[in-house]
mmCIF file of the N, C-alpha and C atoms, coordinates in Angstrom:
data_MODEL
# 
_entry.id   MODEL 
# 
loop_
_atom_site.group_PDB 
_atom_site.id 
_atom_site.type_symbol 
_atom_site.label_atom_id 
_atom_site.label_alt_id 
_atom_site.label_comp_id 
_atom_site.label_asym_id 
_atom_site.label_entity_id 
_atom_site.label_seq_id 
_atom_site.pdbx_PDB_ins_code 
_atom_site.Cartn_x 
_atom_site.Cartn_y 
_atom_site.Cartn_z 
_atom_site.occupancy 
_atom_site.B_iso_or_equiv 
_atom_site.pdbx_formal_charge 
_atom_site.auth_seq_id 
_atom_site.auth_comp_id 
_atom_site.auth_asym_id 
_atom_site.auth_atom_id 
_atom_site.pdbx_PDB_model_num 
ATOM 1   N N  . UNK A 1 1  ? 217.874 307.140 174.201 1.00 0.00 ? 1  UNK A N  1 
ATOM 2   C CA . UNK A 1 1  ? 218.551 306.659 175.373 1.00 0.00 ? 1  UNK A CA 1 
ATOM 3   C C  . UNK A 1 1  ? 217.510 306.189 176.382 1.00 0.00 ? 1  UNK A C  1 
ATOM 4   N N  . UNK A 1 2  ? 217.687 305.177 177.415 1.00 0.00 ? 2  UNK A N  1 
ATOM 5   C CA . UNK A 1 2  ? 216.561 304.293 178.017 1.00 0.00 ? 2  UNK A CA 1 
ATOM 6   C C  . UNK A 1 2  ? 217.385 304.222 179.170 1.00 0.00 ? 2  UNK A C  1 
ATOM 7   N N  . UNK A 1 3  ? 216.758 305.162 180.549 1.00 0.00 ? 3  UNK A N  1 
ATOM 8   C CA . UNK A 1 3  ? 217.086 305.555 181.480 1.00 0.00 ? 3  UNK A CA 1 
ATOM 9   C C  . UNK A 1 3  ? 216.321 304.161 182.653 1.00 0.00 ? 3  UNK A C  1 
ATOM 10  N N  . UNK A 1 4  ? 216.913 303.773 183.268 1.00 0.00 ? 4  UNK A N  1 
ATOM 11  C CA . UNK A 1 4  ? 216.834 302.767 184.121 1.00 0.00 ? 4  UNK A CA 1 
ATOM 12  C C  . UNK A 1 4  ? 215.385 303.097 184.927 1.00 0.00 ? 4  UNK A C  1 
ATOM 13  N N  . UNK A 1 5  ? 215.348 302.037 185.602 1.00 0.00 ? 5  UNK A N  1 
ATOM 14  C CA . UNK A 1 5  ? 213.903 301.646 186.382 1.00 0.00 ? 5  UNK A CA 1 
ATOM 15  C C  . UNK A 1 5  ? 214.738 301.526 187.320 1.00 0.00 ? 5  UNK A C  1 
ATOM 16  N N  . UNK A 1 6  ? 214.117 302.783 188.555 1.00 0.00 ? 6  UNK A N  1 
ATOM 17  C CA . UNK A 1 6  ? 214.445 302.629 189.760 1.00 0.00 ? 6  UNK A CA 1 
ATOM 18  C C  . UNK A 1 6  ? 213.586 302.170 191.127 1.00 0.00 ? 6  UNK A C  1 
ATOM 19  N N  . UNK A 1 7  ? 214.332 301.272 192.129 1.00 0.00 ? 7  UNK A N  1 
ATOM 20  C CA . UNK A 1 7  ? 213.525 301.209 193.417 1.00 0.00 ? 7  UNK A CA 1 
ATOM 21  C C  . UNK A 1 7  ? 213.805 301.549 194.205 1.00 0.00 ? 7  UNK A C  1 
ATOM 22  N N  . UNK A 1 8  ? 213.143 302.217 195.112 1.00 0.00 ? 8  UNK A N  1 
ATOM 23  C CA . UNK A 1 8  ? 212.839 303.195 196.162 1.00 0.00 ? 8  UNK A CA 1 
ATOM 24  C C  . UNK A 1 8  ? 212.006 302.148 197.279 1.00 0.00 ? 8  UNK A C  1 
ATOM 25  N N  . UNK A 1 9  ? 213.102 301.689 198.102 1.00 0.00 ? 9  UNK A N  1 
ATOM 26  C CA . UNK A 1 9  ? 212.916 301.185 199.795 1.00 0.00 ? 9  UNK A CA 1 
ATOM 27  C C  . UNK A 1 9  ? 212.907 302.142 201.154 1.00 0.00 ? 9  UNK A C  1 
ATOM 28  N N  . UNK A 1 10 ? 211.590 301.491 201.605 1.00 0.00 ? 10 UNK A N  1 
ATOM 29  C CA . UNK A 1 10 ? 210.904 302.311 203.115 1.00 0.00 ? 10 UNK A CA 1 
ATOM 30  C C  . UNK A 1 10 ? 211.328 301.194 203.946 1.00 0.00 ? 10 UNK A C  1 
ATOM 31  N N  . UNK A 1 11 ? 211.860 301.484 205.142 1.00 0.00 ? 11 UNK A N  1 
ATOM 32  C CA . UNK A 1 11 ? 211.633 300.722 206.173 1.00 0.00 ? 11 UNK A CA 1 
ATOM 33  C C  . UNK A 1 11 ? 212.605 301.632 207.289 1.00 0.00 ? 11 UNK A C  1 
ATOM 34  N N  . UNK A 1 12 ? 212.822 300.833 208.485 1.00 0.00 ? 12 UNK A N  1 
ATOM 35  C CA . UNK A 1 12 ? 213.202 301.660 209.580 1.00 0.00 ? 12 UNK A CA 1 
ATOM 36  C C  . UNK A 1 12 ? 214.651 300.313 209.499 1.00 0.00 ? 12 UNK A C  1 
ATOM 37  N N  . UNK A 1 13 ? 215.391 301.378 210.349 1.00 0.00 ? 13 UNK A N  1 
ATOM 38  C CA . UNK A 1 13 ? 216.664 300.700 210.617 1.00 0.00 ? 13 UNK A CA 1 
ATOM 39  C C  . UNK A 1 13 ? 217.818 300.190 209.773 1.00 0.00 ? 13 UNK A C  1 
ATOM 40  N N  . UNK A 1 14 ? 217.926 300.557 208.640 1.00 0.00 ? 14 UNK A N  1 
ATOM 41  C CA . UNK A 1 14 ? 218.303 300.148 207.526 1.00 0.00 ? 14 UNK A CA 1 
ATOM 42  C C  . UNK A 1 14 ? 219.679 300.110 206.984 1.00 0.00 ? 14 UNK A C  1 
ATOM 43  N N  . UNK A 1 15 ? 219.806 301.059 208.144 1.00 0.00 ? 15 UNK A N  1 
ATOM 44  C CA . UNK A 1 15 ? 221.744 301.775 208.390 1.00 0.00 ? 15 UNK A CA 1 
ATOM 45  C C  . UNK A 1 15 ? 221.966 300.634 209.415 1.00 0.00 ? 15 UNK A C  1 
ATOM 46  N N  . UNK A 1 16 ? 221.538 299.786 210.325 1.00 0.00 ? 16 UNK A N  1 
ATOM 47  C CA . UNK A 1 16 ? 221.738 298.856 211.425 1.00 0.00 ? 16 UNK A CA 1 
ATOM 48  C C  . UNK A 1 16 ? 222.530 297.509 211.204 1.00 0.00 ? 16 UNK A C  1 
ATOM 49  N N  . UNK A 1 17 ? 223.301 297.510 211.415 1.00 0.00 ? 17 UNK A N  1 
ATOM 50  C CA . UNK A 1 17 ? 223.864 295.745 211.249 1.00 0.00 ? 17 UNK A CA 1 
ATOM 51  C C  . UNK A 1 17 ? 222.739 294.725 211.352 1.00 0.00 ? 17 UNK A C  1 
ATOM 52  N N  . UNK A 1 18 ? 223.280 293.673 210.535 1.00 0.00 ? 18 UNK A N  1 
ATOM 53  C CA . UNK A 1 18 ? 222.043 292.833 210.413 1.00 0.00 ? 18 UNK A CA 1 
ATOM 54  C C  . UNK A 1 18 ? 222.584 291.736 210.737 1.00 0.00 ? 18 UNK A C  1 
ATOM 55  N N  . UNK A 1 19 ? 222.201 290.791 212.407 1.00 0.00 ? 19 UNK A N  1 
ATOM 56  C CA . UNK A 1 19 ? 222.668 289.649 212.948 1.00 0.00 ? 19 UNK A CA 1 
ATOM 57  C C  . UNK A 1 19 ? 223.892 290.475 213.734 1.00 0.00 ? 19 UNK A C  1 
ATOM 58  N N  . UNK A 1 20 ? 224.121 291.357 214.159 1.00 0.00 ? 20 UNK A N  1 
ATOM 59  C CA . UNK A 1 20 ? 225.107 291.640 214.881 1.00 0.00 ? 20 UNK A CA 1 
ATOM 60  C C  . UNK A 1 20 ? 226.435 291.680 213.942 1.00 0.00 ? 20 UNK A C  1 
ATOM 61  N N  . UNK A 1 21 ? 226.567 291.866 212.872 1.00 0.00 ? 21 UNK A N  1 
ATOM 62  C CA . UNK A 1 21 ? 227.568 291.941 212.406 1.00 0.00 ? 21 UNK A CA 1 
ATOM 63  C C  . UNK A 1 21 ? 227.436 293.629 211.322 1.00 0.00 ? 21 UNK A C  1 
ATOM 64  N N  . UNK A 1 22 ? 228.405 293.796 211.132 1.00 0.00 ? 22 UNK A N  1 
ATOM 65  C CA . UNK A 1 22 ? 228.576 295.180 210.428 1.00 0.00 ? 22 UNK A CA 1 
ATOM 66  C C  . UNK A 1 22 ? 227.870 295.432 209.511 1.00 0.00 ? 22 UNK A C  1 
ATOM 67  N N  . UNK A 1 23 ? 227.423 295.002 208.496 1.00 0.00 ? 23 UNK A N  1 
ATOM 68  C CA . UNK A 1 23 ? 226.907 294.840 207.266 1.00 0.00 ? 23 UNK A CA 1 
ATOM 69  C C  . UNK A 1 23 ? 225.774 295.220 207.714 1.00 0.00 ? 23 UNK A C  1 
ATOM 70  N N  . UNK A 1 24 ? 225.403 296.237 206.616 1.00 0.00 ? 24 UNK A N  1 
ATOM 71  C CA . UNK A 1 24 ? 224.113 297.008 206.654 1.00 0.00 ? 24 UNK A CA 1 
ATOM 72  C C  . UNK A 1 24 ? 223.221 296.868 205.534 1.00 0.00 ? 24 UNK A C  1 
ATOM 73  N N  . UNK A 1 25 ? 222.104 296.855 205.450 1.00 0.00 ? 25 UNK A N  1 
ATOM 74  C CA . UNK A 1 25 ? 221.168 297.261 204.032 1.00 0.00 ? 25 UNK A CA 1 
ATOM 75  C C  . UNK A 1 25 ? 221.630 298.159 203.499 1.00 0.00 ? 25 UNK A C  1 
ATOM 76  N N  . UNK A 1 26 ? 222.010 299.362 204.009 1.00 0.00 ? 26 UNK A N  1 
ATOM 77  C CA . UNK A 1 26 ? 221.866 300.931 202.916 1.00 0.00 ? 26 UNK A CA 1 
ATOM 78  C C  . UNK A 1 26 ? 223.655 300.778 202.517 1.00 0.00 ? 26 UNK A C  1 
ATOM 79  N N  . UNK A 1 27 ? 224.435 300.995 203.071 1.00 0.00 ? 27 UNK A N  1 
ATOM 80  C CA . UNK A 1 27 ? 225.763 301.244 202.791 1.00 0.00 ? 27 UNK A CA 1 
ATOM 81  C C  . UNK A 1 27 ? 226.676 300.132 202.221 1.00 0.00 ? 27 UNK A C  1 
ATOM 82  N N  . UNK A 1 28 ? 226.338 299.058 203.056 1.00 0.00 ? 28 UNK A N  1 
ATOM 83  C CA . UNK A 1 28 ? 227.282 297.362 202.175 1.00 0.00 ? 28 UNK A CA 1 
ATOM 84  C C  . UNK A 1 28 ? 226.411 296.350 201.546 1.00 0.00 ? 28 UNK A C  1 
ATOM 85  N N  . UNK A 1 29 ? 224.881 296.972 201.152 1.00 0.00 ? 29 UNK A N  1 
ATOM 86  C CA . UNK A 1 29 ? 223.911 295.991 200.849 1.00 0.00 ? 29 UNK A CA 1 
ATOM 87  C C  . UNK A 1 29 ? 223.126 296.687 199.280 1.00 0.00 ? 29 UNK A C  1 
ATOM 88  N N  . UNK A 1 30 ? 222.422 297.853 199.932 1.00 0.00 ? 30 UNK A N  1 
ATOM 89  C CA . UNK A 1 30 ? 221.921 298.314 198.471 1.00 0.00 ? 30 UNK A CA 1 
ATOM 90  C C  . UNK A 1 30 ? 222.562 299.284 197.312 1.00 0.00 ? 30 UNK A C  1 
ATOM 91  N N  . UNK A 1 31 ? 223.539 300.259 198.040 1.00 0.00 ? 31 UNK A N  1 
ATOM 92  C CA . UNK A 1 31 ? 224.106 301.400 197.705 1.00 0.00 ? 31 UNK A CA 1 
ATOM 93  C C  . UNK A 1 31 ? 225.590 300.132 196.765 1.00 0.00 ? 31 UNK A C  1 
ATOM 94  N N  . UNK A 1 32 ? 225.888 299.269 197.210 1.00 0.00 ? 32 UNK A N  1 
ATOM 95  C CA . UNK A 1 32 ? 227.311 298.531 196.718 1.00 0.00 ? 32 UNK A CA 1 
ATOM 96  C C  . UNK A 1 32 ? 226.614 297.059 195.675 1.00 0.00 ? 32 UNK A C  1 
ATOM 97  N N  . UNK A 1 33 ? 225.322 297.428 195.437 1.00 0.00 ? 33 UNK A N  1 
ATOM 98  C CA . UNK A 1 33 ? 224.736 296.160 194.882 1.00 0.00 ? 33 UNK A CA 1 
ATOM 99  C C  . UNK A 1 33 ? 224.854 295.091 195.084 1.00 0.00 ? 33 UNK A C  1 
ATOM 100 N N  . UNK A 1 34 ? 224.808 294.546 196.359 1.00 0.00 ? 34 UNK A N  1 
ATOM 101 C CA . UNK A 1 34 ? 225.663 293.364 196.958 1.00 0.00 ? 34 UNK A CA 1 
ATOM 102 C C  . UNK A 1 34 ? 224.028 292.461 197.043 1.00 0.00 ? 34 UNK A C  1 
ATOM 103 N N  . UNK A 1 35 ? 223.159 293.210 197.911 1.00 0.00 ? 35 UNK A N  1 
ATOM 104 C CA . UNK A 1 35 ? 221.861 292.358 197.772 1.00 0.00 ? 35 UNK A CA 1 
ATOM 105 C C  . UNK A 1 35 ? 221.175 291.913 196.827 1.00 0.00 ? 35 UNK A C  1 
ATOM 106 N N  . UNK A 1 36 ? 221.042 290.318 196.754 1.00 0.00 ? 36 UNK A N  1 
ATOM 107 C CA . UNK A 1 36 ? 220.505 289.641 195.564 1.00 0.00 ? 36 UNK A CA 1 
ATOM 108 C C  . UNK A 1 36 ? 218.962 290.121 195.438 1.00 0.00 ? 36 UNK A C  1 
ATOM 109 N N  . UNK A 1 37 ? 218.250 289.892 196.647 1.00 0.00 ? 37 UNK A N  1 
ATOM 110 C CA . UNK A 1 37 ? 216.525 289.978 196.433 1.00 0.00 ? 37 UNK A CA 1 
ATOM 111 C C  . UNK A 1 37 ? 216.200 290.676 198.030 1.00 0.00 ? 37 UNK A C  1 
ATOM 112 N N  . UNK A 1 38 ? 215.210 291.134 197.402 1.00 0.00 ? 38 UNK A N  1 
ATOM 113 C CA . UNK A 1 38 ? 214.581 291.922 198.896 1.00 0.00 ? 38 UNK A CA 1 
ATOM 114 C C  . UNK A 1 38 ? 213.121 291.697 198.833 1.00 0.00 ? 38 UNK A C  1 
ATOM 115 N N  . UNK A 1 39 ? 212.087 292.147 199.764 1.00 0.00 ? 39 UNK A N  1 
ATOM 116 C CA . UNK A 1 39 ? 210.467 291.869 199.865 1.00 0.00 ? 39 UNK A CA 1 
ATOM 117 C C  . UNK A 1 39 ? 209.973 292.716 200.644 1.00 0.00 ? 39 UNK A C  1 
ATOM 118 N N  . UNK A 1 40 ? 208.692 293.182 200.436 1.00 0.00 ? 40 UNK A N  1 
ATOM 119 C CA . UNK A 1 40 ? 208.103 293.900 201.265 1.00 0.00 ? 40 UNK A CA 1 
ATOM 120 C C  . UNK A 1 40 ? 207.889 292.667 202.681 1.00 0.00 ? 40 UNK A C  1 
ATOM 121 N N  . UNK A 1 41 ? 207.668 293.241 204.296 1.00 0.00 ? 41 UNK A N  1 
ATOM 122 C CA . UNK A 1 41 ? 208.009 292.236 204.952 1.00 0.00 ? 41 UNK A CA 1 
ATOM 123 C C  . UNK A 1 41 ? 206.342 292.679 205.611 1.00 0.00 ? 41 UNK A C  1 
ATOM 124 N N  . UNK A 1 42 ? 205.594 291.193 205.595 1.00 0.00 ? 42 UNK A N  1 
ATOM 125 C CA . UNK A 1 42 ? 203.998 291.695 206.504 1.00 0.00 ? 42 UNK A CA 1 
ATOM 126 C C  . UNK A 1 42 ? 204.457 292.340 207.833 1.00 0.00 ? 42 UNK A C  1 
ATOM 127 N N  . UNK A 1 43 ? 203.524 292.854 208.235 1.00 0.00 ? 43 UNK A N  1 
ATOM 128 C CA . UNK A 1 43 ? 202.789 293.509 209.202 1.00 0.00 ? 43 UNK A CA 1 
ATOM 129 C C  . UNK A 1 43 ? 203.078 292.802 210.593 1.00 0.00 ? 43 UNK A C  1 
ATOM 130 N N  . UNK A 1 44 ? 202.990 291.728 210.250 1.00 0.00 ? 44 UNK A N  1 
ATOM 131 C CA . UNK A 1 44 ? 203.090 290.563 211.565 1.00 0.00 ? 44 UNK A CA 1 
ATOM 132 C C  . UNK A 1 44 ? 205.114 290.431 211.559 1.00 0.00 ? 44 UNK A C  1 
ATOM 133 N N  . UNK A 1 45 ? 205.308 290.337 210.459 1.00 0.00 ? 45 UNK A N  1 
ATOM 134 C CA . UNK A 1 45 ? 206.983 290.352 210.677 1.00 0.00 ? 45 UNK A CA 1 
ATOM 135 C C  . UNK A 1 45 ? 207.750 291.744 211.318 1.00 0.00 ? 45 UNK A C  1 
ATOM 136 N N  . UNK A 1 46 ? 207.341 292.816 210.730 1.00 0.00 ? 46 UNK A N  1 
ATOM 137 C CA . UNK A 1 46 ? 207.352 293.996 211.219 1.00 0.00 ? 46 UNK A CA 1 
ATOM 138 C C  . UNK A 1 46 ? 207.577 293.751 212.619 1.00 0.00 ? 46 UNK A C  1 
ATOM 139 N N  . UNK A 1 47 ? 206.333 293.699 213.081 1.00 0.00 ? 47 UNK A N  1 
ATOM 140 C CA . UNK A 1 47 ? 205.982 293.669 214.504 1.00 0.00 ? 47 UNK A CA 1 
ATOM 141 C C  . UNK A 1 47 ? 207.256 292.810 215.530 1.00 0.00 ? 47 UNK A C  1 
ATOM 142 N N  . UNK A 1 48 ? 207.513 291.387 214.644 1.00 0.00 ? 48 UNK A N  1 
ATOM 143 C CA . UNK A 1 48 ? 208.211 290.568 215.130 1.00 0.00 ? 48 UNK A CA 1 
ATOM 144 C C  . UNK A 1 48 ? 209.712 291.048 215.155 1.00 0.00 ? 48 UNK A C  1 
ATOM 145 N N  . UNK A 1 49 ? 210.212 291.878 214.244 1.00 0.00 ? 49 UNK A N  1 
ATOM 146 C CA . UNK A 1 49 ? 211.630 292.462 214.398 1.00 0.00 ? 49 UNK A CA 1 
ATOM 147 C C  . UNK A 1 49 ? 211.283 293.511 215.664 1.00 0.00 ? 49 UNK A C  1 
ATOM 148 N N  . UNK A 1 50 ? 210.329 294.165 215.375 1.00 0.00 ? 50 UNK A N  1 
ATOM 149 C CA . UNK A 1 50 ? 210.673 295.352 216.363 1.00 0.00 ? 50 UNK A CA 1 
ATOM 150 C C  . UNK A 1 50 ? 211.583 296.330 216.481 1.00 0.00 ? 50 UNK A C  1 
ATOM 151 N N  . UNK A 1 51 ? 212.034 297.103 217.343 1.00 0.00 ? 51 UNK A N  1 
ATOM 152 C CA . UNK A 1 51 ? 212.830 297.937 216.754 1.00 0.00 ? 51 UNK A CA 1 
ATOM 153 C C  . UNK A 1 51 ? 214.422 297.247 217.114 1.00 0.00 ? 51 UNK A C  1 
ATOM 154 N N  . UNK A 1 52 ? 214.350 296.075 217.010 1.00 0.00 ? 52 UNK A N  1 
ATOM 155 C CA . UNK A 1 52 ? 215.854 295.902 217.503 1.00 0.00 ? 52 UNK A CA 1 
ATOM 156 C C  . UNK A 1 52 ? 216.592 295.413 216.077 1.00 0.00 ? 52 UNK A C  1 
ATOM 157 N N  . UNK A 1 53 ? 215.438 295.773 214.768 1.00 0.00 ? 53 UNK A N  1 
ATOM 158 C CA . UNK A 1 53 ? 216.855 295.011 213.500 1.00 0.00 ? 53 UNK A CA 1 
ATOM 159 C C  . UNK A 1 53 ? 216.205 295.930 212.482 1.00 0.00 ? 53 UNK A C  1 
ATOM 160 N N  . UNK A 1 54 ? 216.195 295.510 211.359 1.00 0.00 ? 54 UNK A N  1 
ATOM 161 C CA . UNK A 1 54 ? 215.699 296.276 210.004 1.00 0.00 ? 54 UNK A CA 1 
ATOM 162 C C  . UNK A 1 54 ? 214.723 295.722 209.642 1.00 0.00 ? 54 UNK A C  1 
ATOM 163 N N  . UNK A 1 55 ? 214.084 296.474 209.408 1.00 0.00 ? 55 UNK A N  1 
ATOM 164 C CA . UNK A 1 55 ? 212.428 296.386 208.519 1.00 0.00 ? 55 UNK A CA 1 
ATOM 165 C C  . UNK A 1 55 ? 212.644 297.023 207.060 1.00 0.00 ? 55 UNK A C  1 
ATOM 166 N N  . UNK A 1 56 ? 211.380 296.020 205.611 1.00 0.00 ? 56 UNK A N  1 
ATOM 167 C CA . UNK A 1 56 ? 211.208 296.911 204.657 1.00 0.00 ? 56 UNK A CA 1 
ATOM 168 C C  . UNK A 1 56 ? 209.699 297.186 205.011 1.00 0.00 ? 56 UNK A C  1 
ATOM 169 N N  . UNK A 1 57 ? 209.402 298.111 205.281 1.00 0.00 ? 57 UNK A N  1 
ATOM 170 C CA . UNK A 1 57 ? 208.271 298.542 205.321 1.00 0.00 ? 57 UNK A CA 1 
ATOM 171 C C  . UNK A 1 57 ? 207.544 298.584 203.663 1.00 0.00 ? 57 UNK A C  1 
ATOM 172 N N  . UNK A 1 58 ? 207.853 299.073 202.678 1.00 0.00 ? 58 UNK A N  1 
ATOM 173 C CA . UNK A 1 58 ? 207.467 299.423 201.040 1.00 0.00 ? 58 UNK A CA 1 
ATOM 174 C C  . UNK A 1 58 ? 208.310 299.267 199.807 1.00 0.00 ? 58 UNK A C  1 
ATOM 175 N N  . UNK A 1 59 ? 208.060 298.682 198.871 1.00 0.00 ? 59 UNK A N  1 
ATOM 176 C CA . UNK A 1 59 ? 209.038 298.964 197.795 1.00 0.00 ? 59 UNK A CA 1 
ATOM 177 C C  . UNK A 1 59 ? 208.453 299.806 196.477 1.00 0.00 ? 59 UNK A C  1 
ATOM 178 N N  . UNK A 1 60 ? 209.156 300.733 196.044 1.00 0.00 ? 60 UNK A N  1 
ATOM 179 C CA . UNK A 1 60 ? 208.370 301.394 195.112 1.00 0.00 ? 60 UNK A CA 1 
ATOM 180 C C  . UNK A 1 60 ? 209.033 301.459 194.154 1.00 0.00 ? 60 UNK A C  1 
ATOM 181 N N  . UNK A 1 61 ? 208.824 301.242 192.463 1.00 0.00 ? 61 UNK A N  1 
ATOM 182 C CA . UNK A 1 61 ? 209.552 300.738 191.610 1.00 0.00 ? 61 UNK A CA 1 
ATOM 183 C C  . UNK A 1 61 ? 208.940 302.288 190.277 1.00 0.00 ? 61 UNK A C  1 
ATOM 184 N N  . UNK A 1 62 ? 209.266 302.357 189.757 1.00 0.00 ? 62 UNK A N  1 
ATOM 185 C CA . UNK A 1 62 ? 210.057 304.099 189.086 1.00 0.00 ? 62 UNK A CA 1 
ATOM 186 C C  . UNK A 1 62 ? 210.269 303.675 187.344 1.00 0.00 ? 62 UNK A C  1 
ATOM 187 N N  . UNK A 1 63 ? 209.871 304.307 186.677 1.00 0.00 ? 63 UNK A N  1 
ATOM 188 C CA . UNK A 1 63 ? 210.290 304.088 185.193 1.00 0.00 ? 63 UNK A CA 1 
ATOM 189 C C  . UNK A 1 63 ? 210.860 305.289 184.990 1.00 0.00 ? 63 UNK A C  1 
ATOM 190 N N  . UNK A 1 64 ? 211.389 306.266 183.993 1.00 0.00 ? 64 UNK A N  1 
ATOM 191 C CA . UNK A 1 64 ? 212.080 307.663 183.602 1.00 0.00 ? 64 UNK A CA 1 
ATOM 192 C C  . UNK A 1 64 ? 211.909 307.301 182.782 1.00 0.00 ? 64 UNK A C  1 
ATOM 193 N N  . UNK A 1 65 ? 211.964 309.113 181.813 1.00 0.00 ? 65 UNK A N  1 
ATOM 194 C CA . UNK A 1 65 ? 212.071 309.028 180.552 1.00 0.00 ? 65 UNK A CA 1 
ATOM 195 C C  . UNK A 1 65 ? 213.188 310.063 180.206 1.00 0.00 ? 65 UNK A C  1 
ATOM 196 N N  . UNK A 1 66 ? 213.625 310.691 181.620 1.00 0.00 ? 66 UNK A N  1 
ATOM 197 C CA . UNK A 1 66 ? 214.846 311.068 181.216 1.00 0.00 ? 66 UNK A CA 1 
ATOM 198 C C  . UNK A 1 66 ? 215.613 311.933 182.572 1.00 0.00 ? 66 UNK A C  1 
ATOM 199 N N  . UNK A 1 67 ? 217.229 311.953 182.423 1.00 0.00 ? 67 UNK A N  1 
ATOM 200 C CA . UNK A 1 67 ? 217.514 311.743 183.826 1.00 0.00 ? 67 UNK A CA 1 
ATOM 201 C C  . UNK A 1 67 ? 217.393 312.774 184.849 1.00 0.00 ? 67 UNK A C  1 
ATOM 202 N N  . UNK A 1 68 ? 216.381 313.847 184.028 1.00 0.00 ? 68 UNK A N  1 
ATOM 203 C CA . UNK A 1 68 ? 216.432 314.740 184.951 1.00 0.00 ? 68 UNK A CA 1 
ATOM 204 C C  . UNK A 1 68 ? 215.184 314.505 185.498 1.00 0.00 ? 68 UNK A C  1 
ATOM 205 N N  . UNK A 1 69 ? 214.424 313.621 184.715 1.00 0.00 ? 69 UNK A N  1 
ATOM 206 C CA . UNK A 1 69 ? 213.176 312.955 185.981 1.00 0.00 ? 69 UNK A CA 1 
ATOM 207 C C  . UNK A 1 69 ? 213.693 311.827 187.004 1.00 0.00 ? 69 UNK A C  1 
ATOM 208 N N  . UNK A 1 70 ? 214.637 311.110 186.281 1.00 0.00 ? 70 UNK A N  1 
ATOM 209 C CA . UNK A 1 70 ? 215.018 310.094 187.516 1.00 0.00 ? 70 UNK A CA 1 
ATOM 210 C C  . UNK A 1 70 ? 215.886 311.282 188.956 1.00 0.00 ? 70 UNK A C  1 
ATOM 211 N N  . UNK A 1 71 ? 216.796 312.183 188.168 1.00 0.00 ? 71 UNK A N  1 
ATOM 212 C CA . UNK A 1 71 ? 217.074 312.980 189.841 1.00 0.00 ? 71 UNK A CA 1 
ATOM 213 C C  . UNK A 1 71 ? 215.942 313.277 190.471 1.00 0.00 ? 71 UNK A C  1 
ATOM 214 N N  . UNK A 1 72 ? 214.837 314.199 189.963 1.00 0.00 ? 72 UNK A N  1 
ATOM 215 C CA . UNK A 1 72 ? 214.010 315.276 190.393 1.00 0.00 ? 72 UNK A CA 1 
ATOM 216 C C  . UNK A 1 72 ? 213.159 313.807 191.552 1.00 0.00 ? 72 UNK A C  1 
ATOM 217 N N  . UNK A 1 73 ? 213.231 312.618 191.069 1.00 0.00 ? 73 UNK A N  1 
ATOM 218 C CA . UNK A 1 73 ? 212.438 311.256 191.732 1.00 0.00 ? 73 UNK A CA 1 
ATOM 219 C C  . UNK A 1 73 ? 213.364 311.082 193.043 1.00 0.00 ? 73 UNK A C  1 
ATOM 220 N N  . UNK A 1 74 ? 214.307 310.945 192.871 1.00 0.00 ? 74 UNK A N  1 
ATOM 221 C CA . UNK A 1 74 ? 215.593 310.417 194.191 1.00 0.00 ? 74 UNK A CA 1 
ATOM 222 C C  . UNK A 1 74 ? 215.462 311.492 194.880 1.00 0.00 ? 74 UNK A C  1 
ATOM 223 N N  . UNK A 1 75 ? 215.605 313.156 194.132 1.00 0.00 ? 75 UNK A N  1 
ATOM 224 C CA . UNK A 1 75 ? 215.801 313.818 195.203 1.00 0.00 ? 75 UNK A CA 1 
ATOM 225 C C  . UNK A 1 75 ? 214.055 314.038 196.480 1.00 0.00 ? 75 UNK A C  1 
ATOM 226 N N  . UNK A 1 76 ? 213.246 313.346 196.329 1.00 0.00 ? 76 UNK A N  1 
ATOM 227 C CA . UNK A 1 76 ? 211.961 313.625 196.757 1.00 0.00 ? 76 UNK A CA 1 
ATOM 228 C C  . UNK A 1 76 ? 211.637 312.517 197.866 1.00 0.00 ? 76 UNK A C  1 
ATOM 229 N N  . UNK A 1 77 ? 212.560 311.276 196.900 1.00 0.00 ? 77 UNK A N  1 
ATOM 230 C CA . UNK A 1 77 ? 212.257 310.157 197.934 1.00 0.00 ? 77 UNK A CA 1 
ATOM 231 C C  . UNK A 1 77 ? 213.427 309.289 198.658 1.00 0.00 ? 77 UNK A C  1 
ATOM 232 N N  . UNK A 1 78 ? 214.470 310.176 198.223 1.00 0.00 ? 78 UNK A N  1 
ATOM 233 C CA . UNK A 1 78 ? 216.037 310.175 198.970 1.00 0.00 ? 78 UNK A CA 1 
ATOM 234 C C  . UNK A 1 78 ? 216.821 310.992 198.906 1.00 0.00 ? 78 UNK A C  1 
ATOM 235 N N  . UNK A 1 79 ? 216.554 311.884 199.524 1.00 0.00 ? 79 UNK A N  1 
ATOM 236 C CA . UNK A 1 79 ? 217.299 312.840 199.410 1.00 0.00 ? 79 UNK A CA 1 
ATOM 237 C C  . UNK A 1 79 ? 218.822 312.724 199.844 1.00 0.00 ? 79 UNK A C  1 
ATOM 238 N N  . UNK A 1 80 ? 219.050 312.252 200.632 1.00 0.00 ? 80 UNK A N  1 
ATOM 239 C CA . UNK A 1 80 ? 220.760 311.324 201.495 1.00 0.00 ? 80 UNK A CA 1 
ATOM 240 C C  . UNK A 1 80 ? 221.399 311.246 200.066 1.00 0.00 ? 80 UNK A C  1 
ATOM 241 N N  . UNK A 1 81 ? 220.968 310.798 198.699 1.00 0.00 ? 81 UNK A N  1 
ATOM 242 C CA . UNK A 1 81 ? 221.440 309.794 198.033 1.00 0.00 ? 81 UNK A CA 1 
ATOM 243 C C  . UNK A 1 81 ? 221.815 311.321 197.273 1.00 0.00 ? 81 UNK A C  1 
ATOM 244 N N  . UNK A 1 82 ? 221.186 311.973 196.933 1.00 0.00 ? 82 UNK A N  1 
ATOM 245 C CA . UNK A 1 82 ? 221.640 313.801 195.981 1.00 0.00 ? 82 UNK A CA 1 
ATOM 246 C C  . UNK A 1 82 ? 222.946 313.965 195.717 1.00 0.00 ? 82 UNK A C  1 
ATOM 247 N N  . UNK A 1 83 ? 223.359 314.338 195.328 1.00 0.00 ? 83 UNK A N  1 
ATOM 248 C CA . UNK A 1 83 ? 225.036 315.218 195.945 1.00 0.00 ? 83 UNK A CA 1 
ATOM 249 C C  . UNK A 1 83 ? 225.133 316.368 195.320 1.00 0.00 ? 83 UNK A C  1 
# 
């Protein structure tokens, strides 16, 4: 059995509407698979959102070999996501 490759996104604000409208990264964007592509965003863009929208600060990408390594991975670097 061939347990998925997971990614694991850093950034601030991520729960925040994006453009003033409801729609969020974490809840109607990554969690509902709705987002096509994402990017780590420079340093200088960062800066340029500020804290008034969403940043990806990191993306970190995950292989398993089985699913009690893919939990033991989520629960370390998302824990929100557990149940």
């Amino acid at each position: 059995m061939e347990f998925p490759t997971v990614s694991g996104v850093r950034g601030s604000n991520l729960d925040r509407g994006i453009d003033g409208k409801a729609t969020d990264l974490i809840h109607a964007g990554l969690q509902r698979q709705h987002v096509l592509w994402l990017r780590e965003m420079t340093p200088a863009e960062i800066r340029e959102v500020g804290e008034a929208g969403p940043t990806i600060d990191s993306i970190e990408v995950a292989d398993f070999e089985s699913h009690a390594a893919l939990k033991e991975w989520i629960k370390a670097k998302a824990p929100a996501f557990v149940r």
